[in-house]
C-alpha positions in Angstrom: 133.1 105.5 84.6 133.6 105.4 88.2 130.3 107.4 89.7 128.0 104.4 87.5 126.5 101.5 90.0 128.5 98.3 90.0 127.0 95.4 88.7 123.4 94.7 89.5 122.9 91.5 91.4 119.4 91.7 91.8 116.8 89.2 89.8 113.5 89.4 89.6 111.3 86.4 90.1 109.0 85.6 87.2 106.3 86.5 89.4 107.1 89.2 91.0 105.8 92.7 89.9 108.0 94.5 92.0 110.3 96.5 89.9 114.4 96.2 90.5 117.6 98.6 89.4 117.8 96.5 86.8 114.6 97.7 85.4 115.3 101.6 85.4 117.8 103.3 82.9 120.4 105.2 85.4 121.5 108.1 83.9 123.7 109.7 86.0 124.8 110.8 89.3 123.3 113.7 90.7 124.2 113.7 94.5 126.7 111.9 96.8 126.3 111.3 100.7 128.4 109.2 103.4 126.1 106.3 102.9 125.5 106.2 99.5 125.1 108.1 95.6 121.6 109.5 94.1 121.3 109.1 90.7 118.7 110.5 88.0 117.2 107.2 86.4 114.0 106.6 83.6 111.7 104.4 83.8 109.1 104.0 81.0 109.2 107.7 80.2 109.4 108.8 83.9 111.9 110.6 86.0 113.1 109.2 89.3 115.9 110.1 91.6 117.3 106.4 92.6 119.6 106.3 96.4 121.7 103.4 96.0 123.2 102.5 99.7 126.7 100.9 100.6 125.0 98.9 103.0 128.6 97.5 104.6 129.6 101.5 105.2 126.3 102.1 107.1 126.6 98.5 109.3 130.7 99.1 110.1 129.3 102.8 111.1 126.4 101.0 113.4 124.1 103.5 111.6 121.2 100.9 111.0 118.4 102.7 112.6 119.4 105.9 111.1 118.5 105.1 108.0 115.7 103.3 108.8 114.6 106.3 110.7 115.0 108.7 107.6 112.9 106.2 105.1 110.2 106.0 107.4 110.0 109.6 107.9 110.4 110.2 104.3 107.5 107.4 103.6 105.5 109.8 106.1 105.8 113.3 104.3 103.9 115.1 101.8 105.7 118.2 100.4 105.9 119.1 97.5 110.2 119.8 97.3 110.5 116.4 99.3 110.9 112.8 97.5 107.5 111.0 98.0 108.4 107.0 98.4 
């Protein structure tokens, strides 16, 4: 199916208690945008809404500290319609 991720080539470190892709269930997609899809994913029993970037897309469009603009700002907000991160 052509809206799924590609192959995950992210490992985790026996370590680490970081969670990965890998470690969610993706579902399926629920949005599309310029730089990237949004899927709906699970994750022991949970709901989450996963933004997978094409990060090659975003450096050719020298769009770098656009998106690092809108993930701090979204890391500062509390609302209750708006993705807490």
């Amino acid at each position: 199916m052509e809206n799924q991720p590609t192959a995950c080539i992210f490992k985790r470190s026996s370590e680490s208690k970081d969670k990965v892709i890998t470690d969610y269930a993706v579902k399926r997609l629920i949005g599309t945008g310029t730089f990237g899809n949004v899927y709906h994913a699970t994750f022991e029993h949970k709901n989450y809404a996963i933004k997978i970037l094409n990060k090659s897309k975003i450096i050719r469009l020298n769009q770098i500290t656009h998106v690092m603009e809108e993930k701090e700002i979204l890391s500062n907000i509390s609302h209750p319609y708006i993705v807490n991160l």
